[in-house]
Wavefront OBJ file of the C-alpha trace (Angstrom):
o trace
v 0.000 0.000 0.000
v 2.762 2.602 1.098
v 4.484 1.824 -2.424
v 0.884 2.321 -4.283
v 0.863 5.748 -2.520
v 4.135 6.226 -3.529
v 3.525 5.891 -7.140
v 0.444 7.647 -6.772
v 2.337 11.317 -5.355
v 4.986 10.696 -8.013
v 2.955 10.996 -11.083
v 3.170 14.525 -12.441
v -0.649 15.060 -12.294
v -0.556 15.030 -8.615
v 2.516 17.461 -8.254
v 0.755 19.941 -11.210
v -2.692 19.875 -9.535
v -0.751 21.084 -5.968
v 1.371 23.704 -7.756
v -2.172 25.253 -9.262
v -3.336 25.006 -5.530
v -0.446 26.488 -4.358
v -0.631 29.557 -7.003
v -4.377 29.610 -6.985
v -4.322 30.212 -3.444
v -1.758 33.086 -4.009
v -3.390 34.505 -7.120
v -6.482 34.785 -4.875
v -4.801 37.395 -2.719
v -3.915 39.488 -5.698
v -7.361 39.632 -6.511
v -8.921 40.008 -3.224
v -6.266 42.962 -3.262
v -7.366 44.601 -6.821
v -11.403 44.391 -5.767
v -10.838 45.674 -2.370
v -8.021 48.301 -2.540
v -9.079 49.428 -6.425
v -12.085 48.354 -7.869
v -14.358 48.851 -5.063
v -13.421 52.550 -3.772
v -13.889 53.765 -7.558
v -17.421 51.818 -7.575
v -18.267 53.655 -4.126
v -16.814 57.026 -5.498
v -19.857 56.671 -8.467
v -22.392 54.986 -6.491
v -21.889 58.098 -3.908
v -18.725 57.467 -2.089
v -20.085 54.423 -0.025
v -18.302 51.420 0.528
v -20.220 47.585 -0.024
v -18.158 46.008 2.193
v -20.247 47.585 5.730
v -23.765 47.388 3.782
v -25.823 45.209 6.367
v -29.533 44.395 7.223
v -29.416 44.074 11.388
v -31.944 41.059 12.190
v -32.365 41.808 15.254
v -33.096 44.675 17.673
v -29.973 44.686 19.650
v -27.912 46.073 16.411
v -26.958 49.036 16.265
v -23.742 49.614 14.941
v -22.541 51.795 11.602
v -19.912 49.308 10.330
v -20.335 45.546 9.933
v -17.303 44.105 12.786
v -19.130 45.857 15.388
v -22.784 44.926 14.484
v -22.067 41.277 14.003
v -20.416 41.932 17.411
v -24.352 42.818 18.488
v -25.634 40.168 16.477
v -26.858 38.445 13.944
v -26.354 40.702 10.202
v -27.253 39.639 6.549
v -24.209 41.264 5.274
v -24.857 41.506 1.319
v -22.708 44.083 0.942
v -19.510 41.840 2.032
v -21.625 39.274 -0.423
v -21.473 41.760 -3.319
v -17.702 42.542 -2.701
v -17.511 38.561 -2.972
v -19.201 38.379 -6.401
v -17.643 41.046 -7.801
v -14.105 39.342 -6.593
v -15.871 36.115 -8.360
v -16.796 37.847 -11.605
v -12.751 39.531 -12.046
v -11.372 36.220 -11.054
v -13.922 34.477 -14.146
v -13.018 37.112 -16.606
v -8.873 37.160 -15.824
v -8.764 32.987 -16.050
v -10.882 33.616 -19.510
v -8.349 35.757 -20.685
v -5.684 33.093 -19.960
v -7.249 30.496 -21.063
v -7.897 32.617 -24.312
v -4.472 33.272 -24.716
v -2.918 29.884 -24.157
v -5.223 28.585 -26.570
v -4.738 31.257 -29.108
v -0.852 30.259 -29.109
v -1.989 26.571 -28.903
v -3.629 26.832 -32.249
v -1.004 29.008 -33.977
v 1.622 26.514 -32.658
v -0.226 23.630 -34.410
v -1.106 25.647 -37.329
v 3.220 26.076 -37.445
v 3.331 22.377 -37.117
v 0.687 21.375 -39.609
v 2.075 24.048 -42.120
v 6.121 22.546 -41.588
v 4.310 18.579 -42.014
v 2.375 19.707 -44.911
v 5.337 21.285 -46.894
v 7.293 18.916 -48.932
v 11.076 18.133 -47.638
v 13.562 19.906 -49.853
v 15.541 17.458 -51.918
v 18.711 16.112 -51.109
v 21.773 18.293 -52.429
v 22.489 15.071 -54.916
v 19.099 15.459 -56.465
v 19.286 18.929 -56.910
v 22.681 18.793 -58.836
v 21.245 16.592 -61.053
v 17.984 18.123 -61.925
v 20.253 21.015 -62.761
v 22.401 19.393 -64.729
v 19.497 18.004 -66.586
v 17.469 21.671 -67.221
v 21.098 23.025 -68.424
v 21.396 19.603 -71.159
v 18.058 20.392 -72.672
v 18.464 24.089 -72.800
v 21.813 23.364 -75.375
l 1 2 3 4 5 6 7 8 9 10 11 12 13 14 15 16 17 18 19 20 21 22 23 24 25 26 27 28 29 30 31 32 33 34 35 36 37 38 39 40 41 42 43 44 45 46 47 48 49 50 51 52 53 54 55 56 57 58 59 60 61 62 63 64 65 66 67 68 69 70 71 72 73 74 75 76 77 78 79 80 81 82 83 84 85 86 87 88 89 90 91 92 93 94 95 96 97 98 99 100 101 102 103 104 105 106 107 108 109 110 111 112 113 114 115 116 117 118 119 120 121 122 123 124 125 126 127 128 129 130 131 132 133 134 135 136 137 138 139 140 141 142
């Protein structure tokens, strides 16, 4: 069993899917970064100058607080405006792997395209052969 495992976290599949964890996971921060510190203040600035991220509904009485830490400190919040921060860090994520996966498949194609045309073109004749075809177009030009 302990060699089936070890054959198992040897194949390259395993070790690629943890490195796209591993990045994932750190890619996530960037983004998390770009909504929060950029995207979101300029989408406050037109919407008024608010900010999504303290946008709450108190559900119950006891609430009273102006930013979200302290009213989920009094209680129980439905905080859509950390949810809408959330979906917009969603939707930037989406449209960034699109992009990449866009472009890796636009040089994917032109790479086969480079392959196809270099299969499809015939190989050049050997330096013999072309020595002799010219001797042969300069014997029935005399």
């Amino acid at each position: 069993m302990l060699n089936e495992f070890k054959t198992f976290i040897a194949r390259g599949n395993v070790m690629d899917l943890a490195v796209g964890v591993i990045i994932g996971a750190a890619f996530n921060k960037i983004v998390e970064s770009v909504v929060n510190d950029l995207v979101m203040p300029v989408v406050g600035a037109i919407f008024g100058g608010f900010d999504f991220s303290n946008y709450f509904l108190p559900l119950s009485s006891n609430v009273t607080a102006v930013s979200l830490a302290a009213a989920r400190e009094q209680g129980a919040v439905f905080a859509y405006g950390s949810f809408l921060t959330v979906v917009i860090n969603f939707l930037i994520l989406a449209w960034i792997i699109f992009l990449m996966v866009k472009g890796v498949n636009k040089i994917r194609a032109s790479v086969e395209r480079q392959q196809a045309a270099a299969e499809a073109a015939p190989a050049p004749p050997p330096e013999d052969i072309k020595l002799l075809s010219e001797i042969r177009d300069l014997l029935k030009a005399r």
